[in-house]
C-alpha positions in Angstrom: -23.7 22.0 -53.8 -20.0 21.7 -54.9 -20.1 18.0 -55.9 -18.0 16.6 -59.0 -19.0 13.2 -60.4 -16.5 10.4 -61.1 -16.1 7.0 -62.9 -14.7 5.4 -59.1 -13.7 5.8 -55.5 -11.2 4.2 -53.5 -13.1 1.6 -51.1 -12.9 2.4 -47.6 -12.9 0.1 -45.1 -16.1 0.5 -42.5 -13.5 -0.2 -39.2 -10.7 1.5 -40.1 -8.4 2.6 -43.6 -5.9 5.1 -44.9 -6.5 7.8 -47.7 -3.9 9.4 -49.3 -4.1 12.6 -51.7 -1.2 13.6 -54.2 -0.9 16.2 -57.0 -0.2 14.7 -60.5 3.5 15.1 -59.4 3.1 12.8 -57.0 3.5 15.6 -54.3 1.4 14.9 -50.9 -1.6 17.3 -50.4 -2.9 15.6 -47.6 -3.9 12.3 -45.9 -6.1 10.6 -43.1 -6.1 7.4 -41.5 -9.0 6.5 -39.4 -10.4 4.1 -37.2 -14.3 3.5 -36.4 -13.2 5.2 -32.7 -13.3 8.8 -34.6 -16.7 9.0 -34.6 -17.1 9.0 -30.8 -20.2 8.1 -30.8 -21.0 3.9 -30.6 -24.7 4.4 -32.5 -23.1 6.5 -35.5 -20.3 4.1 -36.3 -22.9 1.4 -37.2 -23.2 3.0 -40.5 -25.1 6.2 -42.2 -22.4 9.0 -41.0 -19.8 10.6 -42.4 -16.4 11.7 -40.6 -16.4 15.2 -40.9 -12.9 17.4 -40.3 -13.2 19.9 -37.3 -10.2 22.4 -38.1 -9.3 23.0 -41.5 -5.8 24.6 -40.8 -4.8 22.3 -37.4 -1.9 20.3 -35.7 -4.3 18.1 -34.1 -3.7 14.3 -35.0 -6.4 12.8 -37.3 -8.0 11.3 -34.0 -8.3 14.8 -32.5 -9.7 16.8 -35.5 -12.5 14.2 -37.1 -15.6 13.5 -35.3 -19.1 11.8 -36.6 -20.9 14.7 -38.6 -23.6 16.4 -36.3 -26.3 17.2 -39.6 -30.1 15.8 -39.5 -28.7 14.7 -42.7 -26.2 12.5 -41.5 -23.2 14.5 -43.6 -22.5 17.7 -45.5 -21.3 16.7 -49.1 -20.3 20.1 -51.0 -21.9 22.3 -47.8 -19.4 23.4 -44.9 -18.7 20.7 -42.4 -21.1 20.8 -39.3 -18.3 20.9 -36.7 -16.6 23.2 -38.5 -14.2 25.3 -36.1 -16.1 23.9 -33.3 -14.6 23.3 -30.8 -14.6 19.9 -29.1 -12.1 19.9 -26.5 -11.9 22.7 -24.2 -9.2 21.1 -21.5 -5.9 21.7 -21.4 -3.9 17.8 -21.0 -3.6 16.4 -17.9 -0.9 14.0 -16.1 -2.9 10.9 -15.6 0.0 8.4 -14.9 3.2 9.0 -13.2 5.6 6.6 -12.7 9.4 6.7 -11.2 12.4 4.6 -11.7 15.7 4.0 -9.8 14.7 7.7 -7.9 16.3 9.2 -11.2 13.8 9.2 -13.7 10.1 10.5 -13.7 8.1 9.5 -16.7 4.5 11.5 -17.3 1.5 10.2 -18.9 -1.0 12.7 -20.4 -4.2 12.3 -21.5 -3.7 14.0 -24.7 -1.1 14.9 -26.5 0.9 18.4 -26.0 2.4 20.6 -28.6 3.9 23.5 -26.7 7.2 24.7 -27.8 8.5 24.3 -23.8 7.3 20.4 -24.1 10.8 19.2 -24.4 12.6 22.1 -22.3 14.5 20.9 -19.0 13.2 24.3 -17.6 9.7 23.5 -18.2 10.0 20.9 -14.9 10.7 21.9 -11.7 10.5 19.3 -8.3 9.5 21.2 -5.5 10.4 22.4 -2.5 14.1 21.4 -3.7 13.9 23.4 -6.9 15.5 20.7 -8.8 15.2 20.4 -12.9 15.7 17.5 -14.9 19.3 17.2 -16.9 17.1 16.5 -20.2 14.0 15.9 -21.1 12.4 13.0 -23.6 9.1 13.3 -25.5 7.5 10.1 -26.6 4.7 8.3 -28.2 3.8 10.4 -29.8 3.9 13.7 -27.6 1.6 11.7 -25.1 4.4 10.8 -23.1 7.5 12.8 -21.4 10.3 11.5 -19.5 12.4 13.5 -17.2 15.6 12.3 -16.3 17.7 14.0 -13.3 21.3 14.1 -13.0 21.1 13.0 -9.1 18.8 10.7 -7.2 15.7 12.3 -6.0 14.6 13.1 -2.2 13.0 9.4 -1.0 11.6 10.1 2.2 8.8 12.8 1.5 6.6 13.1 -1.5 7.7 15.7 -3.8 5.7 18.3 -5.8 6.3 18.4 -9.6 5.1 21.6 -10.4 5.3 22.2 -15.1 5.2 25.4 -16.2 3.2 24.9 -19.3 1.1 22.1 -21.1 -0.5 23.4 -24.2 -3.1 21.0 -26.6 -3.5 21.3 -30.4 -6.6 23.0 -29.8 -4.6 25.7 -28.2 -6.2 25.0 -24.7 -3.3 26.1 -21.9 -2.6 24.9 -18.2 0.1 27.2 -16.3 1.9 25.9 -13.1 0.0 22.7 -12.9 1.5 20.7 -9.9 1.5 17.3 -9.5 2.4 14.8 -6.7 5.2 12.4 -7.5 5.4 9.3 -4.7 9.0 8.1 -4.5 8.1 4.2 -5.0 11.4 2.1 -4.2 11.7 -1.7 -3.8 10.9 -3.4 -0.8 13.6 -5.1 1.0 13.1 -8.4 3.8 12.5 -6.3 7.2 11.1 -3.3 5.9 7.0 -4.5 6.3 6.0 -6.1 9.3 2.7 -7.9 10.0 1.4 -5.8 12.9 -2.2 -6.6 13.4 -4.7 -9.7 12.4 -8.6 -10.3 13.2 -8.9 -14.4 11.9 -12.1 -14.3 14.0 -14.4 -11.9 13.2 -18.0 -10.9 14.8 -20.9 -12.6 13.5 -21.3 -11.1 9.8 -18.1 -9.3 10.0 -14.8 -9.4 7.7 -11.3 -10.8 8.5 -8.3 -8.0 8.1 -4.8 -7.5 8.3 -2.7 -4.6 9.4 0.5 -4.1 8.1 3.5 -1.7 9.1 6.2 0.2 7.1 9.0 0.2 9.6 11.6 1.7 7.1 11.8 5.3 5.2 10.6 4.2 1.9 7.6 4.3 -0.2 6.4 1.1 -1.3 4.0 0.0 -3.5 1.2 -2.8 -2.3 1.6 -4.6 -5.5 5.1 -5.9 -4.9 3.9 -7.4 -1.8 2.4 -11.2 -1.6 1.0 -13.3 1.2 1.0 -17.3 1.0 -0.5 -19.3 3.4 0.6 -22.5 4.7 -1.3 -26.0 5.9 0.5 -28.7 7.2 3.6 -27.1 5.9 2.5 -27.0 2.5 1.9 -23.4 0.6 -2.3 -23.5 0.2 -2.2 -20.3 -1.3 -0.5 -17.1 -3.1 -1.9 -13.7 -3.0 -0.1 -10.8 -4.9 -1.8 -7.4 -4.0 -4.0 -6.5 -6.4 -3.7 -2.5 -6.0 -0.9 0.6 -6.8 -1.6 1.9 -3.8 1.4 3.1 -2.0 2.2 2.6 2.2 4.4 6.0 3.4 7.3 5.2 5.9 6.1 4.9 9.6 2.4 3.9 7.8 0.3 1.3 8.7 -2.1 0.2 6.0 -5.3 -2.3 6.8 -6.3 -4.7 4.5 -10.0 -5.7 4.2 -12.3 -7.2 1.7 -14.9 -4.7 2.8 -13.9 -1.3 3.9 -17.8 -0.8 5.2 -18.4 -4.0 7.0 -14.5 -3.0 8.7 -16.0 0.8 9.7 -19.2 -0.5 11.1 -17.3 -2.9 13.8 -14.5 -0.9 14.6 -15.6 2.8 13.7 -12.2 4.3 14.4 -10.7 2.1 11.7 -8.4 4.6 9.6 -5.9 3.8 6.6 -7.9 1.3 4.8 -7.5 -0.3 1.9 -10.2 -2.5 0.1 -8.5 -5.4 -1.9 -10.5 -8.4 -4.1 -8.5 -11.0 -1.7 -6.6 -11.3 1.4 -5.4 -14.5 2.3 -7.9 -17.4 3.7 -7.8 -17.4 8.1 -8.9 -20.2 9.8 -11.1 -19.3 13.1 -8.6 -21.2 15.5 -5.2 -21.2 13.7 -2.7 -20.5 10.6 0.1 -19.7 9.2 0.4 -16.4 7.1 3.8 -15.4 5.7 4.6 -11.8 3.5 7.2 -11.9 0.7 7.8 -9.5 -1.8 6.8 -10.2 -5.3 10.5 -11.1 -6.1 10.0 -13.5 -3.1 12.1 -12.1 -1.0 11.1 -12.9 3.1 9.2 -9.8 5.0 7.3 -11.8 7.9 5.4 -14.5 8.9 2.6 -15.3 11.9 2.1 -18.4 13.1 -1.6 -17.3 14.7 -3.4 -19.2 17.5 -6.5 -18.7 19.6 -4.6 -19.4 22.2 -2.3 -16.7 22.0 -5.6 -14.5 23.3 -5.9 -13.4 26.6 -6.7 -16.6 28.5 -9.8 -14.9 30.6 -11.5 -13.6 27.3 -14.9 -15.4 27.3 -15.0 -14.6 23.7 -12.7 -14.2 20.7 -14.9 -13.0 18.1 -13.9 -9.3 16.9 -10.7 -9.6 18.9 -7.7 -9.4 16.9 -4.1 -10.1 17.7 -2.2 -7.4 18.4 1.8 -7.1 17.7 3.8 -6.0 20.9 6.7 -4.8 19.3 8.5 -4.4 16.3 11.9 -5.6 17.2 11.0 -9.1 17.6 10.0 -12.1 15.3 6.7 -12.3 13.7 6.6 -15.6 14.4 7.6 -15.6 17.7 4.0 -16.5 20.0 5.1 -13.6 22.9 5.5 -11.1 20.5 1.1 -10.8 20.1 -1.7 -10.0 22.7 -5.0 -9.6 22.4 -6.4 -5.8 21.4 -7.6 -4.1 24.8 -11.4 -3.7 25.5 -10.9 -0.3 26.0 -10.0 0.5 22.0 -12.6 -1.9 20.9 -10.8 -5.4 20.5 -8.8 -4.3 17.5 -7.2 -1.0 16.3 -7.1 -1.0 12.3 -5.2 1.6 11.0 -3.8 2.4 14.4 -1.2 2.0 17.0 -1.6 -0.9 18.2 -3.3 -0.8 21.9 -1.0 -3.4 23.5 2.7 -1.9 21.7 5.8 -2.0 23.8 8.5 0.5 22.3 11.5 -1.9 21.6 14.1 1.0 23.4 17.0 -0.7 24.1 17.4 -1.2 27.8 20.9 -0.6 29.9 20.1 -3.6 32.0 20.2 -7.5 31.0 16.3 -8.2 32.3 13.7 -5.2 33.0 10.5 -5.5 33.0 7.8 -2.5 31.0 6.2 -2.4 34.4 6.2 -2.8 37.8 2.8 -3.5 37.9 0.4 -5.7 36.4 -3.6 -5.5 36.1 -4.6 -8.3 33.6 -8.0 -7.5 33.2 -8.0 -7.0 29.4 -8.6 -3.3 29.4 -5.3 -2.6 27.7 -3.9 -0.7 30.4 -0.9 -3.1 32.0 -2.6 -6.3 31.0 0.6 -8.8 31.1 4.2 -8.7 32.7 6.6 -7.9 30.1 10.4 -8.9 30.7 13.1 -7.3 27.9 15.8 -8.6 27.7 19.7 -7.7 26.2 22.4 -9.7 26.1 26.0 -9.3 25.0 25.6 -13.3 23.6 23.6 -15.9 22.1 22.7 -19.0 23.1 21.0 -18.5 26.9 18.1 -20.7 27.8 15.5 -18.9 30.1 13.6 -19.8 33.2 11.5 -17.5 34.9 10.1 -18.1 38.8 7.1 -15.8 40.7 7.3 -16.3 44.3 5.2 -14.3 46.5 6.9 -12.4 49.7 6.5 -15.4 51.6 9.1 -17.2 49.3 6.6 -19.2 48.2 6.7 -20.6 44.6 3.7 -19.4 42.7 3.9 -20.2 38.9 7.2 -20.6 36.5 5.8 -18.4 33.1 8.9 -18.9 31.7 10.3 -22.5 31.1 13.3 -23.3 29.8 13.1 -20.6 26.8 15.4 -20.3 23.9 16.2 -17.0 23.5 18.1 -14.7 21.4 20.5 -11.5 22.4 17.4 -9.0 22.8 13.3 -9.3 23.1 10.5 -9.6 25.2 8.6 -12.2 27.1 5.4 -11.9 28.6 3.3 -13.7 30.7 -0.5 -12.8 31.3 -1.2 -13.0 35.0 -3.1 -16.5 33.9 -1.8 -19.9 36.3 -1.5 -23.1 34.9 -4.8 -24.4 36.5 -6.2 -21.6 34.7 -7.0 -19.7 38.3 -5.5 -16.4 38.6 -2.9 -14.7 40.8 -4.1 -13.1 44.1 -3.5 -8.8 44.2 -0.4 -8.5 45.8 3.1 -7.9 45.5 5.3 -10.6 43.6 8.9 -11.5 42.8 9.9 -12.5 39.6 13.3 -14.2 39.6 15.5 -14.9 36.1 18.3 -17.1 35.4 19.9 -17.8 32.4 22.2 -20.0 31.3 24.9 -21.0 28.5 26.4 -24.0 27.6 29.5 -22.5 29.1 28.1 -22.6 32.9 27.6 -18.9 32.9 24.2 -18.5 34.9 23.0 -14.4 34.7 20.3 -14.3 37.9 18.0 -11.2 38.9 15.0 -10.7 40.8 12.9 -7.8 39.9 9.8 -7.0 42.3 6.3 -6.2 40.6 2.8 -6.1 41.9 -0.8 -7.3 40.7 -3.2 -4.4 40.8 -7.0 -4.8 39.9 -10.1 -7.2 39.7 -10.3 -9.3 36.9 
């Protein structure tokens, strides 16, 4: 063997060290600064290996081109290494992070790093199907990271398709026309997620969720989202979302502590999304508000078991159901029980009992003309819009039957606001229910001017229930 014998060595460090090798000019032949991690394997870094050098002539990093020696022996002192010109790494690097800001720049995380000449060319990057190159291109830490910066904002409402033309390792290992997705991720504003869905009572041995809804055209990330919960007015708890996972525009997302427990009660559950915590839900009542991690308002529910279906002889697995989305969360006649006919609860879904919020040509209108409250989600509850051109009416609301007899007043003395909805449920207030038959229910609204707005809109009760 080729071995030279000498008064000292340098002492190396068994975790990591730096070695250095000059000429007698001082002139740099070569160097190497290692870490324990080279050997990349945990039982031969306790001691009795040698780091041997894969590539003799290579543009690897150190990290990339030393690895423990693979002789019986344990090393190859004066012999050929035992890696030599093997090679370790056959993939060409992959994006394993992307992450966008402001809708202007796109920055790439690879795996390893690249070394192609292209790495830094604008024409290297292309968004699809909009054809649109970056301005310039930046490439950083270390050729591990690469930063793409466009003169204009990028599309927002779709995801795009970042197709690169080349990414080449040090090991010479290529990847043509890889094509990545890039998520437009923009900030949340107040209005833009709704609460849409809860289940605070859940079957015997079951989990609790709650639905949420992107009503705007953005993609926004669950982790700038938070819930607290209130009791007796004060915040109980604070929940940020613990996942990157984005919610598309027009998206509902479910969120569950068990994704398998949620599939095995309601099988048609889609869009779920598994999360460590989701806030604490009392069985008969709470109060659950969404803010954005900048604590900004989204949404709040003030949920109660009475805001089920009053002829439900159960409310376990039943969840409350939104009605629409142009009302307040918080408002008690904007939820309804899920129908029996979906399964008491639609995770994932459009919600059985939803009411599109069109806006209506006439002051008072109601969804339906007729009513079957039998819990089947078909017509379960009379629902009265209403638009005004002002604020500041209270509501009363009379059913008489065709005798001009008084029946029932669902609606007393209501605060209401230029636009929403009302319902009632078919339910009296001795808890008895309304005949089959055809009804009249007569509005008036009033201001504190005097002005008195009066209709009377016909409707029937259909069914047995």
């Amino acid at each position: 063997p080729h071995t030279v014998g000498i008064k000292s060595l340098p002492t190396l460090n068994n975790t990591s060290d730096q070695l250095i090798l000059k000429n007698e000019k001082g002139e740099l032949i070569d160097s190497l600064s290692y870490t324990q991690h080279f050997y990349g394997d945990e039982t031969k870094m306790n001691g009795g290996y040698s780091l041997e050098r894969i590539h003799m002539q290579s543009s690897c990093p150190d990290h990339k081109n030393w690895i423990a020696s693979q002789h019986p022996d344990g090393g190859t002192p004066g012999f050929v290494n035992s890696v030599s010109d093997k090679i370790i790494d056959s993939l060409p690097p992959k994006i394993i992070q992307i992450t966008i800001d402001n809708l202007k720049t796109v920055t790439l995380k690879l795996d390893e790093i690249a070394v192609n000449e292209q790495l830094a060319e604008p024409n290297n990057y292309r968004i699809l199907p909009d054809n649109l190159y970056p301005e310039y291109v930046s490439v950083l830490d270390n050729n591990k990271e690469i930063q793409l910066t466009f003169s204009s904002t990028l599309p927002s409402h779709y995801i795009l398709q970042l197709s690169i033309a080349e990414l080449t390792d040090c090991f010479g290992n290529m990847d043509f026309d890889q094509t990545v997705e890039i998520i437009p991720i923009q900030e949340p504003v107040t209005g833009d997620i709704l609460i849409n869905e809860i289940l605070f009572n859940p079957l015997p041995k079951g989990v609790d969720f709650i639905e949420l809804y992107n009503i705007s055209d953005k993609y926004i990330s669950l982790n700038t989202l938070q819930f607290k919960v209130y009791k007796n007015a004060q915040l109980s708890q604070k929940i940020t979302l613990e996942t990157s996972q984005a919610i598309g525009p027009k998206q509902y997302i479910t969120l569950t502590t068990d994704s398998l427990l949620l599939k095995n009660d309601y099988p048609l559950a889609i869009q779920i999304q598994e999360l460590p915590k989701i806030p604490e839900m009392n069985n008969t009542e709470g109060i659950i508000s969404l803010y954005t991690s900048a604590d900004h308002f989204m949404d709040s529910i003030h949920y109660h078991e009475n805001q089920h279906f009053a002829l439900l002889n159960d409310y376990d697995g039943v969840s409350l159901e939104r009605i629409n989305f142009g009302g307040k969360g918080h408002d008690p006649h904007q939820w309804h029980s899920a129908s029996s006919e979906v399964g008491y609860a639609t995770p994932g879904n459009k919600n059985s009992q939803f009411i599109s919020d069109e806006e209506q040509k006439l002051e008072f209108n109601l969804s339906s003309k007729f009513v079957s409250p039998d819990g089947d989600g078909y017509e379960d509850y009379l629902a009265l819009k209403y638009h005004l051109k002002a604020l500041g009416y209270i509501l009363n609301g009379y059913i008489y039957n065709l005798s001009g007899f008084l029946m029932h007043q669902p609606f007393n003395n209501i605060s209401i606001g230029s636009h929403g909805l009302l319902k009632w449920d078919g339910v009296l207030n001795d808890g008895s229910k309304l005949p089959i038959g055809n009804y009249i229910l007569q509005v008036e609204a009033f201001n504190s001017t005097g002005e008195v707005i009066r209709k009377k809109i016909a409707f029937g009760i259909l069914g047995t229930f």
